[in-house]
N, C-alpha and C positions, 0 to 999 in steps of 0.2 A: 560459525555460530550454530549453535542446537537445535534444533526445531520446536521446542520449547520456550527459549529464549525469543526466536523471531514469533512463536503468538502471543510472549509477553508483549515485547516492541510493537506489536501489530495493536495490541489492547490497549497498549499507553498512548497509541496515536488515535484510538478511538475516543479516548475517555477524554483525550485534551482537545478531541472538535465539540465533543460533546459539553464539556465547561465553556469552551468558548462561545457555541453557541446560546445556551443558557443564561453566560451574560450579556451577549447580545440580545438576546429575548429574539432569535429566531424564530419564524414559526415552526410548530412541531412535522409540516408536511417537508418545510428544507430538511432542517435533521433528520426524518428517514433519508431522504434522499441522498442525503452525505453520507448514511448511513451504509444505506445498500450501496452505493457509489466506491466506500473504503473494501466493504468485502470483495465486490467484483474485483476489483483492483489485486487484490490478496488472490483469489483463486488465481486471477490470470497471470501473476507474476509465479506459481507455483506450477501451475499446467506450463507456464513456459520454458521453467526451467528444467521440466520432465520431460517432454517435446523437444526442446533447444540442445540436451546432452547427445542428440544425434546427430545435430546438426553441428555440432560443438559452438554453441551460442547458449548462454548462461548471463544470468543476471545474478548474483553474490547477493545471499539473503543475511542481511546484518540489520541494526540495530538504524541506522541512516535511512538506507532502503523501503526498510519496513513501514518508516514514519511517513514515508514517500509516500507510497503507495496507499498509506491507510489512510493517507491525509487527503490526498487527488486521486484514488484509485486508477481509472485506467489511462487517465492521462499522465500520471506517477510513472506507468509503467514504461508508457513510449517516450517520456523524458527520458527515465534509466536507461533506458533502448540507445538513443540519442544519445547522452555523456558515455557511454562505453563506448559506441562507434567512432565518437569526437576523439576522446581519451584514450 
């Protein structure tokens, strides 16, 4: 997957917490917080995979992944952490 494509993936997982919060009538203080929540989740799984290539530990930045992450951010990430070590 492109690096393109994963910050489309990464926006479409922003935009659908962002609707779903809206219809839940969240307050606007949760949505930042999910907000900044998806990004950290995003740098960390990118620093990881830049870090992790020497280690040969890699998280596979795809279309799945990305909604992970952008969804739960850094608990996204030690999930994906968790099912690759599982799998």
């Amino acid at each position: 997957m492109t690096p393109v494509s994963s910050i489309i993936a990464f926006a479409a997982g922003l935009l659908i917490l962002w609707l779903i919060c809206k219809l839940l009538s969240f307050p606007l203080k949760v949505l930042w917080k999910l907000i900044i929540n998806a990004i950290l989740g995003a740098v960390i799984l990118f620093l990881f995979n830049l870090v992790g290539g020497f280690l040969n530990l890699s998280i596979p930045i795809n279309a799945l992944n990305a909604l992970i992450t952008g969804v739960l951010g850094i608990p996204g990430v030690i999930l994906l952490l968790i099912l690759q070590w599982i799998l």
